[in-house]
N, C-alpha and C positions, 0 to 999 in steps of 0.2 A: 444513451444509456441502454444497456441490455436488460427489455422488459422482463425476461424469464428470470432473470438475478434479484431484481427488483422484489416481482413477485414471490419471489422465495423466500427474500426478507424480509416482505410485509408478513406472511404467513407463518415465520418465528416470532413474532412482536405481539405481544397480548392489548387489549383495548385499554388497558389501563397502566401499559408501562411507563414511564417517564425515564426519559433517552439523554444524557450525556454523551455531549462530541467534546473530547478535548484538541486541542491543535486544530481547530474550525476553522481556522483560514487557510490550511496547508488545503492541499490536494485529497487526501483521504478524507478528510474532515469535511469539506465541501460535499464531496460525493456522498458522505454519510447524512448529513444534512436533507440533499434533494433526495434522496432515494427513504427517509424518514417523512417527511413532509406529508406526503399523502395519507398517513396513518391519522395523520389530524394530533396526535400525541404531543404532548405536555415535553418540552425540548431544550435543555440549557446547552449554548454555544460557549468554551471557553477556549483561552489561548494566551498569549504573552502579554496583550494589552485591551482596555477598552477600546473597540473600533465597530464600526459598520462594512459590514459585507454585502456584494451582489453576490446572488447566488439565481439564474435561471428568470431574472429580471426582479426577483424579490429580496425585498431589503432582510438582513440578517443582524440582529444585535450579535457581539460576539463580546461577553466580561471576562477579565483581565481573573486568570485562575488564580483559585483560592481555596484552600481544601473547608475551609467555615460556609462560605456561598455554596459551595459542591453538596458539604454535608445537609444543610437549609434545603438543598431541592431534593432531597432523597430520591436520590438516581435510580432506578430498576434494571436498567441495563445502558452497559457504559460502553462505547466507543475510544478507546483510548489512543490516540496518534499522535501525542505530545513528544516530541523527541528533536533535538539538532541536530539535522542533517548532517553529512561530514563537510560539505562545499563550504561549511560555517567556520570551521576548524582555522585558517587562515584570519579570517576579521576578527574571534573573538579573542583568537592565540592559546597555548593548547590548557593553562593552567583554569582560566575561564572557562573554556568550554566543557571538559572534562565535572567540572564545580555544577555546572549549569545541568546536564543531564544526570549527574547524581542525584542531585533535586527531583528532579522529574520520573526518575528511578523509584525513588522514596516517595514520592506521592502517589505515583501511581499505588504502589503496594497498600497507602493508607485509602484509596480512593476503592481498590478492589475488595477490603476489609467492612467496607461502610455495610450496618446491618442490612439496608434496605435495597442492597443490591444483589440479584438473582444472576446475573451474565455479565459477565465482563470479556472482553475483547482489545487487543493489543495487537502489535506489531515488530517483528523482527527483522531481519534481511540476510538473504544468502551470504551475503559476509562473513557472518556466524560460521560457516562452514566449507565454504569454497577455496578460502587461504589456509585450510587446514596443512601442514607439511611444506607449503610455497613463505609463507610470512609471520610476523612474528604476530601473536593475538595480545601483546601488551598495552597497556594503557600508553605507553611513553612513543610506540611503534604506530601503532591502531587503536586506538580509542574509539573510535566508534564501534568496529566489530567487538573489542573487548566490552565495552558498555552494552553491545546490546547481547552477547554471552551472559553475562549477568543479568540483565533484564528475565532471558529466558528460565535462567536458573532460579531465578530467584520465585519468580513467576509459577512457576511449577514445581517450586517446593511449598508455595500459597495452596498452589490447587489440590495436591497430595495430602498437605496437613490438614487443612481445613475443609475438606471437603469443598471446596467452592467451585463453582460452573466457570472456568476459564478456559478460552482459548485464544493461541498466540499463532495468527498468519506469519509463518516465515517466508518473506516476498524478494522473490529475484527478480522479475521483468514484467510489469506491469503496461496497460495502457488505461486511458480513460479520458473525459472530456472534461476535466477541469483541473489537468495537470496548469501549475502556477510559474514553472521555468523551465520555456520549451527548450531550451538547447539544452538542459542537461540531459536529458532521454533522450534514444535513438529514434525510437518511434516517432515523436514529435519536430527532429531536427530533420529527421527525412523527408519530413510532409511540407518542413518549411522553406527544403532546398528545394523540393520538386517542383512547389508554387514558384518558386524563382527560375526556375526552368536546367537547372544544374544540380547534380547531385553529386555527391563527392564522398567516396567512400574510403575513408583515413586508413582503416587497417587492412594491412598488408596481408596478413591473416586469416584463414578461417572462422567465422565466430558466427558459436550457434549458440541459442535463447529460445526459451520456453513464456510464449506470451499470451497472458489473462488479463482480462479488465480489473479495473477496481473493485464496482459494483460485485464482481465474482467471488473477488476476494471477502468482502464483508457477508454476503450473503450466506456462504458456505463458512465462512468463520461464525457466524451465529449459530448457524447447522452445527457444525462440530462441537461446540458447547451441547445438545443436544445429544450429538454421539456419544459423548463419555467415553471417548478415546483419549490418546495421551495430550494432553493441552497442548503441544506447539506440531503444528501443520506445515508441510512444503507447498508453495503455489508450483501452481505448472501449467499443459497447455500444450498446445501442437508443437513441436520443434520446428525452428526455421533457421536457416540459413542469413548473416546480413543482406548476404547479396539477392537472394528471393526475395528478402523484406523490401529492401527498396525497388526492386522490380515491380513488386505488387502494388508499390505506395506510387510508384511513377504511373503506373499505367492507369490507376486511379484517380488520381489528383492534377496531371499533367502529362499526355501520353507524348509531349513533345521533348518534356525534361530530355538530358541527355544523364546518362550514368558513368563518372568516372572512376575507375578503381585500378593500384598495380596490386596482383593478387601473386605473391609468394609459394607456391607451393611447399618450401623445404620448411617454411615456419610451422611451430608446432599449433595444434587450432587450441581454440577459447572457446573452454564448453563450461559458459557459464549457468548453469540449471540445473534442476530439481532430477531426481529418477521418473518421476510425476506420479508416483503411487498411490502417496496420500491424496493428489487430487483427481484421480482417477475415482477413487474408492467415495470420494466426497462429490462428485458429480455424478457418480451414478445413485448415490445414498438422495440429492435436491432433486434428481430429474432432468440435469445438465447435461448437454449435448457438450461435447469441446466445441469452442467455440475458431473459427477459424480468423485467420490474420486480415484475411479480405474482408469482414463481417467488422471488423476492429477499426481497420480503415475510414470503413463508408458512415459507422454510427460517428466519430471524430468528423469526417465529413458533413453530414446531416446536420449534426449540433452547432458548427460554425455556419454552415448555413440558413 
């Protein structure tokens, strides 16, 4: 974990807030967790079911969400990462799934409302915006990018009306140490071909991505609650190239890996990312250095080791 992130978001956190993680067993909700822990602060974990979590060798209650329980712990500042991913779209089929995040939609708005909460925090994805003009943003097409369109909206017509301290991290390309399904990320699928000593690079293509940790993400999404800017944020970050990524991730993790790639030139490239202004403006605002891809690496490194 990135100390300097950390310590930025201990230093938004008052001695007497009491922290709401929803989706505690995803990936963000974990990291919000360990990167809270230290505060010593009063902490409800929830998520789809009662379960026990590891998190960093310590056991995690995590209850089965409920907006009664939620409201009983009077949240002060809420971590909000409760969402079905799109990889779900297929098992749950789409009338379900669609059904399922409307919920989740709707509670969040009744969870952001609760009197006794000062900061709330949420989550978007460059999908919102990158299939602008390329694909359809319907529910019936896209449902997740169309769901989380509406989250945003709806989100920041909360913040507008009501006055309320919200901010919405819109997140394109993440890294961190307690992502939960390594092969759907590139970052994390590169690290696990290089350990195998073969890398294999699928796209034919050009594709550049703008990459920040987690821990970046929540820290500076706290901050911005703080700024009193407009509630939804672009993540961002150094630009890189796939094929630099995996360069860096081989040389680091297996310098014997071999890199295989056929690379196209006449294809047009995949610029999936931010402009990075909002995190530009929001890293110099915490005191954040960009953090680079090699620095990304070695902490993922550190932590399995």
């Amino acid at each position: 974990m990135r100390r300097e992130a950390q310590e930025l978001w201990l230093k938004n956190l008052r001695s007497d807030d009491r922290v709401l993680v929803t989706g505690a067993a995803g990936w963000f909700g974990r990291t919000a967790i360990a990167m809270t822990r230290e505060a010593g602060l009063e902490l409800l974990a929830t998520g789809s079911k009662d379960q026990k979590i590891e998190i960093d060798g310590q056991s995690q209650a995590v209850h089965n969400q409920s907006l009664d329980v939620i409201s009983a712990f009077k949240p002060t500042v809420v971590i909000d990462t409760a969402f079905v991913t799109r990889e779900r779209l297929p098992i749950l089929g789409h009338k379900t799934y669609i059904e399922t995040n409307q919920k989740l939609i709707d509670q969040s708005l009744d969870i952001a409302t609760l009197p006794s909460v000062r900061k709330y925090i949420g989550f978007s994805s460059g999908a919102t915006k990158h299939l602008a003009g390329q694909a359809s943003f319907s529910l019936r097409d896209n449902p997740y990018a169309a769901q989380k369109r509406v989250y945003e909206s709806k989100m920041t017509e909360l913040s507008n009306c009501l006055k309320k301290d919200i901010s919405i991290a819109r997140v394109w390309s993440v890294t961190g140490n307690y992502v939960t399904k390594l092969g759907s990320f590139a970052f994390t699928d590169l690290v696990s071909q290089a350990d195998l000593g073969r890398v294999e690079i699928k796209s034919a293509h050009l594709v550049y991505r703008r990459l920040c940790a987690v821990e970046e993400v929540l820290a500076l999404a706290l901050l911005a609650v703080r700024d009193h800017c407009e509630p939804v944020f672009d993540t961002g970050g150094n630009l890189i190239e796939i094929g630099e990524l995996a360069r860096t991730i081989v040389e680091l993790v297996n310098p014997n890996a071999e890199i295989h790639r056929h690379l196209d030139s006449s294809l047009p490239v995949d610029n999936y990312h931010s402009d990075n202004l909002d995190w530009l403006r929001l890293t110099r605002l915490g005191n954040l250095s960009l953090d680079t891809v090699r620095n990304q690496v070695i902490r993922l490194l550190d932590y399995r080791n």
